[in-house]
N, CA, C and O of each residue as an XYZ file, in Angstrom:
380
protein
N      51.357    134.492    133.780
C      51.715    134.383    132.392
C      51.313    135.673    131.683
O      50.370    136.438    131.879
N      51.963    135.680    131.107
C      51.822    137.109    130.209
C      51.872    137.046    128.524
O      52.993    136.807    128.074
N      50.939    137.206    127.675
C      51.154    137.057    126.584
C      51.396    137.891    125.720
O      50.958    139.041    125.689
N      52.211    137.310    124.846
C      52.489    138.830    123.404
C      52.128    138.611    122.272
O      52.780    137.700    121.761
N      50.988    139.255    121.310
C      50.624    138.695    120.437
C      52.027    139.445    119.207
O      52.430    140.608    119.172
N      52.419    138.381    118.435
C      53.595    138.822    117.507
C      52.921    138.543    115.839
O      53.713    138.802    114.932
N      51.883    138.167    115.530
C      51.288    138.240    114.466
C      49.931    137.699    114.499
O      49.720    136.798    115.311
N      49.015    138.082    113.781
C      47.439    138.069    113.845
C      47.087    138.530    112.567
O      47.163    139.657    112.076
N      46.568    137.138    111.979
C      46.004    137.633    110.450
C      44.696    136.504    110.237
O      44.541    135.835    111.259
N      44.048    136.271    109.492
C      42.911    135.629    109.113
C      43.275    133.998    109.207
O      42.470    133.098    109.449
N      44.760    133.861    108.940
C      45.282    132.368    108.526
C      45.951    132.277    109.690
O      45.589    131.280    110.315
N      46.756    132.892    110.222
C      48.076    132.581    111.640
C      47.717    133.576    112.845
O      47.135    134.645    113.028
N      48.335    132.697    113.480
C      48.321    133.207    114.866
C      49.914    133.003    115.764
O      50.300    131.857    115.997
N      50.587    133.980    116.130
C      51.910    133.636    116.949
C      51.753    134.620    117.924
O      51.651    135.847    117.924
N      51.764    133.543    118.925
C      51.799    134.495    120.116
C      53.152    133.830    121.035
O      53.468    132.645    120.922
N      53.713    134.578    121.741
C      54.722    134.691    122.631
C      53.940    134.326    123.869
O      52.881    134.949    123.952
N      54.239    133.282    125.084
C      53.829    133.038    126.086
C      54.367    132.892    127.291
O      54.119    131.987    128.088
N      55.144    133.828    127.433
C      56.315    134.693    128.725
C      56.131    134.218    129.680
O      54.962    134.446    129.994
N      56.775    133.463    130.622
C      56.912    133.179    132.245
C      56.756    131.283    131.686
O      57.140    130.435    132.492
N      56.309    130.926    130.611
C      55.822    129.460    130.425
C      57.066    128.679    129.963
O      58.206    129.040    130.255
N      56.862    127.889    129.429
C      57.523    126.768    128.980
C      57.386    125.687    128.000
O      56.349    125.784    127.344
N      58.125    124.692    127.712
C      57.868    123.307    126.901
C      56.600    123.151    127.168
O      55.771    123.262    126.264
N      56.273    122.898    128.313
C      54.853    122.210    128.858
C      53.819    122.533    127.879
O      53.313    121.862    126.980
N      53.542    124.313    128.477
C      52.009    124.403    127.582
C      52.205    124.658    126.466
O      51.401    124.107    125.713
N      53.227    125.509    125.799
C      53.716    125.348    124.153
C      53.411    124.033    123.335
O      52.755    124.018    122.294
N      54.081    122.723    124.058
C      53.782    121.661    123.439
C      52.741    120.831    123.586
O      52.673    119.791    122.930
N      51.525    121.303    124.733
C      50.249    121.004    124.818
C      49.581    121.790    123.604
O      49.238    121.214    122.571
N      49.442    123.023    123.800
C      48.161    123.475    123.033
C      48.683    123.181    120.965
O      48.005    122.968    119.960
N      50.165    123.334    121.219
C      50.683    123.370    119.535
C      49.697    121.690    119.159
O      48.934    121.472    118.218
N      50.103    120.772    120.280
C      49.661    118.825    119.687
C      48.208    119.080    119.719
O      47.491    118.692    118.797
N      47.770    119.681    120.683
C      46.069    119.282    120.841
C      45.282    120.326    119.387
O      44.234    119.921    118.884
N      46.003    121.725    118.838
C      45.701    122.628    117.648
C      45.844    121.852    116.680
O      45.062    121.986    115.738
N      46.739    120.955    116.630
C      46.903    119.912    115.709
C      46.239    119.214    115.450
O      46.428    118.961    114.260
N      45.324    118.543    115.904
C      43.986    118.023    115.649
C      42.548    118.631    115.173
O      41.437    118.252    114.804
N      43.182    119.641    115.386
C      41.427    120.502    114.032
C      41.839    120.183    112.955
O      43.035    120.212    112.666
N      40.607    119.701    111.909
C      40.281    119.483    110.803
C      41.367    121.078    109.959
O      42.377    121.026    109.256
N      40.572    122.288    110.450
C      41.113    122.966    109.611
C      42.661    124.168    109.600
O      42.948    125.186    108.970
N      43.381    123.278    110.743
C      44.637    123.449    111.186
C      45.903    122.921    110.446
O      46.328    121.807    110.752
N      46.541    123.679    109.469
C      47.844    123.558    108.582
C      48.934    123.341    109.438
O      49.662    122.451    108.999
N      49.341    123.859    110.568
C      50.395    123.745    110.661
C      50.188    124.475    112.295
O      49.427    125.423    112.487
N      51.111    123.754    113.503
C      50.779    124.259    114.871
C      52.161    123.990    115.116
O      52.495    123.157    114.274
N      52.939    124.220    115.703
C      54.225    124.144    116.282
C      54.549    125.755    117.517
O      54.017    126.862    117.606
N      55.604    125.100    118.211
C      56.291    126.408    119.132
C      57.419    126.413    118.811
O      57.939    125.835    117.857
N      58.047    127.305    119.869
C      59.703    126.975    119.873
C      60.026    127.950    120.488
O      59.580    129.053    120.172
N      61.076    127.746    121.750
C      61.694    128.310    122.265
C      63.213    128.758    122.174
O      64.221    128.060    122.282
N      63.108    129.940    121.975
C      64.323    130.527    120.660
C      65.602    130.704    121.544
O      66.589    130.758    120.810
N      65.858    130.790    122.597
C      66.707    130.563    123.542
C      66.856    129.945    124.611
O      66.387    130.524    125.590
N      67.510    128.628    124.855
C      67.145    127.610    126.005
C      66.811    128.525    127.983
O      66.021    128.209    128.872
N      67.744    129.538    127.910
C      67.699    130.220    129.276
C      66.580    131.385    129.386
O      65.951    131.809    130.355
N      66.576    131.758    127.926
C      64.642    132.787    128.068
C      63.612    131.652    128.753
O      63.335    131.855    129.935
N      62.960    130.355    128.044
C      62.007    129.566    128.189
C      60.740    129.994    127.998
O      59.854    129.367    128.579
N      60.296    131.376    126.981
C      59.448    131.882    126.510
C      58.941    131.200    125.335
O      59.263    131.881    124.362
N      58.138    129.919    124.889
C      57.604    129.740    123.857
C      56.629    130.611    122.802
O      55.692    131.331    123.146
N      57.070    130.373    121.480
C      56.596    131.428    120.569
C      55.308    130.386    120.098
O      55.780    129.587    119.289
N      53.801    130.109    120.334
C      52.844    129.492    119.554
C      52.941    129.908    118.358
O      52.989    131.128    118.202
N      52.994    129.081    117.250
C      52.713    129.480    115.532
C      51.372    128.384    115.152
O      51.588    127.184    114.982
N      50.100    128.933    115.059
C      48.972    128.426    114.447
C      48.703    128.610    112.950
O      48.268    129.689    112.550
N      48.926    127.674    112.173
C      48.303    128.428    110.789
C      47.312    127.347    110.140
O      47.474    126.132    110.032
N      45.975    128.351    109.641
C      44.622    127.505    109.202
C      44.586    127.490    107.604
O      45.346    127.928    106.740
N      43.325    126.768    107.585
C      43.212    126.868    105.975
C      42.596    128.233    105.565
O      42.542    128.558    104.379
N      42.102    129.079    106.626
C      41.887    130.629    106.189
C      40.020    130.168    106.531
O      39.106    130.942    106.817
N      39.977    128.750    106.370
C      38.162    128.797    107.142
C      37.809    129.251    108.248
O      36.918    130.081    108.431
N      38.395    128.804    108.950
C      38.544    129.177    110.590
C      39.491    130.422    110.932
O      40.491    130.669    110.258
N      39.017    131.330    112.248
C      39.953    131.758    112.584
C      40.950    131.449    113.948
O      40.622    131.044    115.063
N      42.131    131.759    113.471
C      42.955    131.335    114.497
C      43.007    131.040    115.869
O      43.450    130.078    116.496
N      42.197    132.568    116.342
C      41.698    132.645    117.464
C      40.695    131.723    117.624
O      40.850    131.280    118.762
N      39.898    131.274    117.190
C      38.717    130.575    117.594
C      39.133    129.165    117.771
O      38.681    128.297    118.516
N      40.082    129.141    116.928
C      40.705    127.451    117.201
C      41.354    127.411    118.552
O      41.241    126.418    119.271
N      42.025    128.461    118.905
C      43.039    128.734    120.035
C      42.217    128.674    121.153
O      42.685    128.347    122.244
N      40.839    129.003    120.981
C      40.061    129.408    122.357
C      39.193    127.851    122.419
O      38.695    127.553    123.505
N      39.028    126.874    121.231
C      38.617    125.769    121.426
C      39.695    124.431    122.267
O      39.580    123.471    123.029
N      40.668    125.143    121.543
C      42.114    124.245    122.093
C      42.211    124.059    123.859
O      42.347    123.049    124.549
N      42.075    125.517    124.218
C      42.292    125.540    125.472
C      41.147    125.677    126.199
O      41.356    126.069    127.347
N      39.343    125.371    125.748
C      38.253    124.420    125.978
C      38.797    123.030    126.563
O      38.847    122.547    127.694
N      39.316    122.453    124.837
C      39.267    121.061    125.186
C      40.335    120.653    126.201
O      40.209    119.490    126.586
N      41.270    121.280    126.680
C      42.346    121.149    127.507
C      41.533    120.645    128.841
O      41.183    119.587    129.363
N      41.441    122.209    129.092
C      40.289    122.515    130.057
C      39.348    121.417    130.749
O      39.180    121.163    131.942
N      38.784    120.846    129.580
C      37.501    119.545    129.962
C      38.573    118.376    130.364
O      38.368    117.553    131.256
N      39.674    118.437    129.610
C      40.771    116.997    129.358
C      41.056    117.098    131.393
O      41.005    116.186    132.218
N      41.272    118.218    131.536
C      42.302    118.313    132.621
C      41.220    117.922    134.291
O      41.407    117.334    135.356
N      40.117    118.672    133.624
C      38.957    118.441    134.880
C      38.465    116.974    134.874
O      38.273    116.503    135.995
N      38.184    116.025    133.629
C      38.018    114.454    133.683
C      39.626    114.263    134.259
O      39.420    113.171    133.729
N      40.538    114.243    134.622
C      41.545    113.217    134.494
C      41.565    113.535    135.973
O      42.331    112.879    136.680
N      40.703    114.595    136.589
C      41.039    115.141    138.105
C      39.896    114.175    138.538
O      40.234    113.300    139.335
N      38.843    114.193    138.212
C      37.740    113.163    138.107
C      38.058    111.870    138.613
O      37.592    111.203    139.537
N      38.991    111.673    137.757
C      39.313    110.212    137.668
C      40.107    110.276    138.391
O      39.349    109.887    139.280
N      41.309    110.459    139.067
C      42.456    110.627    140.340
C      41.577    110.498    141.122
O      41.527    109.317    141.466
N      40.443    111.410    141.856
C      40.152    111.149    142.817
C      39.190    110.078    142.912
O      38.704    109.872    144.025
N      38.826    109.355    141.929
C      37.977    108.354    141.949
C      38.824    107.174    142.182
O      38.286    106.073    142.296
N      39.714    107.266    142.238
C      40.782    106.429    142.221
C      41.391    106.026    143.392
O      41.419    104.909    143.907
N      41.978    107.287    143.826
C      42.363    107.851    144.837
C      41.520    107.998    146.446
O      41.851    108.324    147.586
N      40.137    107.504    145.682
C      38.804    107.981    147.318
C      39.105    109.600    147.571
O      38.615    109.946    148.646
N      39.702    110.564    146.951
C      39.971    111.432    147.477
C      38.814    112.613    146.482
O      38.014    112.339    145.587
N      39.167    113.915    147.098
C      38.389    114.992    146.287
C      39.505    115.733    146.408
O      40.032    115.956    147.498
N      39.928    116.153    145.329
C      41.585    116.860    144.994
C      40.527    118.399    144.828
O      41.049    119.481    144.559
């Protein structure tokens, strides 16, 4: 994955996330969506055959963008290692 940052200011954050898709665009935009001090999180992929999602973060200017962005993909992070947890507890297995 390769990223492009396309704006960076105190309130927003849009970054371009090249080689990706729906998937993590519409993970990190729903899970940014849940900070207290998060206005507005959405993506969008501006041409169906590119499949480059554009992240758009915008705060109340308390927080910065980045810091929400780097908590987002924390809590992913922890989300993704419990649910592996739990498969293999499930499963008898160690994935």
């Amino acid at each position: 994955m390769e990223i492009e940052v396309k704006k960076y200011t105190d309130r927003e954050l849009v970054l371009k996330l090249k080689g990706e898709d729906h998937t993590l665009g519409n993970l990190l935009a729903k899970h940014a969506l849940s900070h207290p001090h998060v206005k507005l999180a959405a993506y969008v992929v501006e041409h169906p055959l590119e499949g480059s999602p554009t992240l758009r973060i915008v705060t109340d200017g308390q927080v910065d963008p980045v810091s929400i962005l780097k908590e987002v993909v924390k809590n992913v992070k922890e989300m993704i290692n419990d649910l592996t947890i739990e498969v293999s507890n499930v499963l008898g297995e160690n994935l």
